[in-house]
N, C-alpha and C positions, 0 to 999 in steps of 0.2 A: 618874717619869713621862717619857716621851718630849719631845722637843721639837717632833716631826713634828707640820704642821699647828698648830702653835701661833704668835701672833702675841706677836712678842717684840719690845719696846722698848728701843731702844739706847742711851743715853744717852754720847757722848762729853763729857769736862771739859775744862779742861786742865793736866791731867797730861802735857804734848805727849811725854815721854822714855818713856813706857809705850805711843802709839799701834802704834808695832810689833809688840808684843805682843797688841792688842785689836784693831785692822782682819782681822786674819789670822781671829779667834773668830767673827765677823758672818760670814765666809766658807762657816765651816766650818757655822755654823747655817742658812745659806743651804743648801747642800747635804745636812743630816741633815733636809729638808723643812720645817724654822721658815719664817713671814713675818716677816721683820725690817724695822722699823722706825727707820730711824737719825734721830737726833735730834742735837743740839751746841748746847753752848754759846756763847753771842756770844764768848768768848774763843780756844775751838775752832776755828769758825767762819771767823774773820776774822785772826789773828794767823799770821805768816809766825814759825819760829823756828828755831832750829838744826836742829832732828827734823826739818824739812821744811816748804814750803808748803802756805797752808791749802788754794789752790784744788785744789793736788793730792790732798791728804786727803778734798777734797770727790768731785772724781772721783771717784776711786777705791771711794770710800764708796757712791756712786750706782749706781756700776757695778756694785757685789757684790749691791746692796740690790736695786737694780731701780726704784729712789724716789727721788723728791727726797729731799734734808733736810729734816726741819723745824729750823727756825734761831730760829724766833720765838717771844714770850709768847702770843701770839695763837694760831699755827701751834699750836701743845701742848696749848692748854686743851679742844679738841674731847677730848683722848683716851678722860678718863675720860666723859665725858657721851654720846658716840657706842659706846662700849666696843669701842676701837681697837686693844687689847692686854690679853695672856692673864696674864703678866710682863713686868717692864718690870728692866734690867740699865744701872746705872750704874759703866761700867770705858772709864776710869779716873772714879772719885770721889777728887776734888782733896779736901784738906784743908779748903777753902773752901767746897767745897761739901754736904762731911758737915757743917761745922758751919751751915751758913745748913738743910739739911734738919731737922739738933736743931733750932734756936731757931724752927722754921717760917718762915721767910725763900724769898719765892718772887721772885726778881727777875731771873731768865733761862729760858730757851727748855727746860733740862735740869730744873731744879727745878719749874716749871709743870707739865713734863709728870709728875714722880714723886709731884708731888700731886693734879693730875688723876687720874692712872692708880689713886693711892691708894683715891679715893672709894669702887670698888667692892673694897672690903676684897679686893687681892688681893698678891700678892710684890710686893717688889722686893728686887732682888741688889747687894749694893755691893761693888766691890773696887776696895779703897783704896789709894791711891797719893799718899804726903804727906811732904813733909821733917820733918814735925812729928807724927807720929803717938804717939810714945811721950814726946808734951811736952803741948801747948796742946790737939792735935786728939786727945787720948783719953778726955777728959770727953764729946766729941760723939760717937766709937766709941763709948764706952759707952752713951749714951741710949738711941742708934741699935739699936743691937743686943738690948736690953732694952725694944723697941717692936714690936709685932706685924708681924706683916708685912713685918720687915728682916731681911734670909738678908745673911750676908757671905761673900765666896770668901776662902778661908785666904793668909792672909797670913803675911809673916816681913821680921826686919829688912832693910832694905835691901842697908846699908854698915855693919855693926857697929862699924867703926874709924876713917873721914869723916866718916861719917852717921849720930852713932847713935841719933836721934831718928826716924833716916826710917823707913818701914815701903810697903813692894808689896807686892800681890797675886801670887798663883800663876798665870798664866795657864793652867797643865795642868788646874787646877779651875773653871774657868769654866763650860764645858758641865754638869760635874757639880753643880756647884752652883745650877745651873737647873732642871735635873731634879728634883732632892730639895727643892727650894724649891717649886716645882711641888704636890708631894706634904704640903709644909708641915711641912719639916725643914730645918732648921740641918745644914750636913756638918759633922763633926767632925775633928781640932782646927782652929779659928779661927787661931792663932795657930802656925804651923808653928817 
């Protein structure tokens, strides 16, 4: 299914070493006709790191969107109850925050909204981005993705020889993996 005219929720983490990869996707869905939705985490949000300042992420983010952020628990919970969004895409999904969505842990502005957004049994896309993916954060991959309504963009290991626990997302499948979640398919392989 297309993404035109669809209102899609953004969900930034922090994974701050992937935002390069993910600001450039809000852009591209901006102009394939999506309303996008950008959302952050208070980690997101507010932490200055090496990848870059937050307030510049927020610009920027604002500028592509056309919207404020929403930053807050407050700010998120209208989603599902207003039906603010069509899909809701969390990239990057930090390790921390795939596993507080398994254990249902809702205690920032990203996870509020992917449980809000949840109620009306509809997608959401995670592409994961974790030092720990193929350690502690693949019992919460697993749940995740053995849960209705969770589409994952294909991932692969990181750093097979530093890292070899990490695991990213494909950013080349992000739009595709929207569309066919859309449609209420998993893209194949998961795991690149």
């Amino acid at each position: 299914m297309e993404v035109k005219n669809k209102k899609i929720g953004f969900v930034l983490t922090g994974s701050f070493c992937t935002f390069s990869k993910t600001i450039p996707k809000m852009e591209e869905l901006t102009k394939l006709g999506a309303d996008v939705i950008p959302i952050m985490s208070y980690n997101s949000y507010e932490l200055d790191t090496k990848f870059g300042k937050a307030k510049d992420f927020i610009n920027q983010i604002e500028t592509i969107c056309k919207k404020e952020i929403i930053h807050t628990i407050q700010g998120a919970e209208p989603i599902g109850p207003k039906h603010l969004t069509d899909i809701m895409i969390v990239a990057p999904a930090s390790g921390n925050t795939m596993s507080k969505l398994a254990c249902d842990i809702i205690d920032t502005p990203g996870l509020m909204a992917v449980k809000s957004h949840l109620r009306n049994n509809l997608p959401v896309v995670i592409a994961p981005s974790t030092n720990n993916g193929l350690a502690a954060n693949l019992v919460s991959i697993g749940n995740l993705i053995n849960r209705k309504n969770y589409y994952f963009v294909p991932f692969r290991q990181d750093n097979p020889i530093t890292k070899p626990r990490s695991i990213v997302f494909d950013e080349n499948y992000i739009i595709r993996t929207i569309e066919t979640a859309l449609d209420g398919e998993q893209i194949e392989p998961i795991l690149l």
